[in-house]
N, C-alpha and C positions, 0 to 999 in steps of 0.2 A: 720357648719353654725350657725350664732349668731341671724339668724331673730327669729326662734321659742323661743330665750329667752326674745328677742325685744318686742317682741307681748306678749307673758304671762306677762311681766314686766307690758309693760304699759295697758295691759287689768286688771291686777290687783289693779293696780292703780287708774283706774275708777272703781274700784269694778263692774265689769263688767262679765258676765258669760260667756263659750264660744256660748250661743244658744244667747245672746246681743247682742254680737260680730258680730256674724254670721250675724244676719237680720239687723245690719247696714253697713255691708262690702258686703251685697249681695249673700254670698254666705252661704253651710251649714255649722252643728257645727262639722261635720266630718273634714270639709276641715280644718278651727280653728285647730281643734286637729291635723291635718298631719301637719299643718305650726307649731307647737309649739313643735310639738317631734321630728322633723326634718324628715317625711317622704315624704315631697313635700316643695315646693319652691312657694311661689305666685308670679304670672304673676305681669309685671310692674302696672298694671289695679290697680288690689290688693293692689297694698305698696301703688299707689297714696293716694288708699280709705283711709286705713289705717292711714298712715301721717297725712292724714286730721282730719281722727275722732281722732288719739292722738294728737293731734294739734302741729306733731312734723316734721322736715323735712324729707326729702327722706336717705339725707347723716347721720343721727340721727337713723333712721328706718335701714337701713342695713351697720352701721358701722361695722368694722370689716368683711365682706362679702365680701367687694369688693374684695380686694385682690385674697378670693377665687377663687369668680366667674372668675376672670385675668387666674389663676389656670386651671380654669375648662376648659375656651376653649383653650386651650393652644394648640398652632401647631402639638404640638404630639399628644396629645387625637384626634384631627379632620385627623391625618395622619394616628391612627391603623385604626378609624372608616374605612373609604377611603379603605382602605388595607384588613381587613373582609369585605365588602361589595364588592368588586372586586372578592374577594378570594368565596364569598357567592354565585356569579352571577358566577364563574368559576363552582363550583361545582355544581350548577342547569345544567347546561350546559350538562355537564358530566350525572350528573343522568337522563335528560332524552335521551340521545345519546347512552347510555351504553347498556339499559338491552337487546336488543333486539339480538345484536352482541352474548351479552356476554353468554347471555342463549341459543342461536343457536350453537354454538361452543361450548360452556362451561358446558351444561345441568346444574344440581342442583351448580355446583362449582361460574359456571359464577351469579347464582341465588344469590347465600349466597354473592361474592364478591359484585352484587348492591347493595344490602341489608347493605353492610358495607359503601360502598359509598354512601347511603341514609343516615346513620346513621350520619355518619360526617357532610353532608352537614346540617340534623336536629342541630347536635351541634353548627355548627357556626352561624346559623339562631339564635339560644337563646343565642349566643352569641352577635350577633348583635344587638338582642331586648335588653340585660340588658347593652349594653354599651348606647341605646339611652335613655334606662329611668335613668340610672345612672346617664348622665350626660346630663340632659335637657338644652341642646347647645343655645336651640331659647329664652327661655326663659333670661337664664344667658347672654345670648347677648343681648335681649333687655332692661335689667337693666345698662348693661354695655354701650349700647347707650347713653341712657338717663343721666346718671351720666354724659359724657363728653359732656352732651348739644343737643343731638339732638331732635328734636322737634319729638311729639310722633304720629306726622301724618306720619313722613318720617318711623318710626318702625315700625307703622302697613302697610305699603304700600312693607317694606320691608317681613314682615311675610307673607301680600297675595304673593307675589310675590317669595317666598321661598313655598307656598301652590302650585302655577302654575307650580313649578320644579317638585316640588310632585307628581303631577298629570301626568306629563309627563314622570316622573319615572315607574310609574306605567302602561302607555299605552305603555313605552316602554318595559314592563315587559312581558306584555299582548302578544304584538306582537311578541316578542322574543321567549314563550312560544308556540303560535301558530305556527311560525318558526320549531321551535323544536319538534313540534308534528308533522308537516308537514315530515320534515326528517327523524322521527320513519316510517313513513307512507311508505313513497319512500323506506329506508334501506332495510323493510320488505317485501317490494315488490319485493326489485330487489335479495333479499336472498331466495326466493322461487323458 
């Protein structure tokens, strides 16, 4: 990405520190420094400010990006996402259905077998976390709105409302889980 040399460029050009920066972009000199070594991406919020204090445009401030960011959400990035998180919600499933069978029948064998299928399911869990911070989809989408014109009431009305799936993700997570602890419960019961 070309913002972090965007911003060093033009903060050094107002001879500008990154702790100047910071306290007129609102934010800290940490976040300055992850936008300029490339290890975060600032939110549309951010380039506005930005743009303004360099009194440069948006398509000026993340030239050469966009392309990227076209890049980043690309059908097949949001297709594997889709694909581990199915695959991630398969394997929670499994792990808590599994051990009770497995260790009743199985003693120590069926023991060591959850413990592998805990393991796996932990790997696609961190694999799921570093494909969402790798490729910050909301944000790269909200810059990509913007660019083709949408008004940045309609972007944030879209993020809460990508917050409310979220939420609902998660209650459906909750219950799923209680589900599943409910049927360890029963299994156990009726294997006694």
């Amino acid at each position: 990405m070309e913002i972090g040399n965007q911003i060093k460029k033009h903060r050094t050009r107002l001879k500008w520190s990154q702790e100047t920066l910071a306290e007129n972009a609102y934010v800290s000199r940490q976040t300055i420094s992850n936008w300029e070594n490339g290890k975060s991406y600032p939110d549309i919020h951010s380039l506005l400010i930005l743009g303004k204090l360099f009194n440069i445009s948006l398509d000026e401030l993340v030239k050469g990006d966009v392309e990227t960011m076209n890049n980043e959400i690309s059908k097949n990035e949001v297709k594997r996402f889709n694909a581990l998180s199915w695959l991630l919600a398969a394997e929670y499933i499994i792990m808590l259905l599994s051990p009770l069978p497995l260790i009743k029948y199985l003693g120590w064998v069926g023991g060591a077998i959850w413990g592998v299928i805990t393991a796996v399911s932990l790997f696609t869990a961190a694999k799921v976390e570093k494909l969402k911070k790798a490729n910050d989809l909301t944000t790269y989408k909200e810059i990509k709105a913007y660019m083709e014109g949408k008004p940045l009431d309609e972007i944030s009305a879209e993020r809460i409302k990508k917050g409310s799936k979220n939420l609902m993700k998660a209650m459906f997570g909750a219950v799923s889980a209680m589900i599943g602890f409910t049927v360890c419960i029963l299994v156990a019961w009726l294997l006694k």
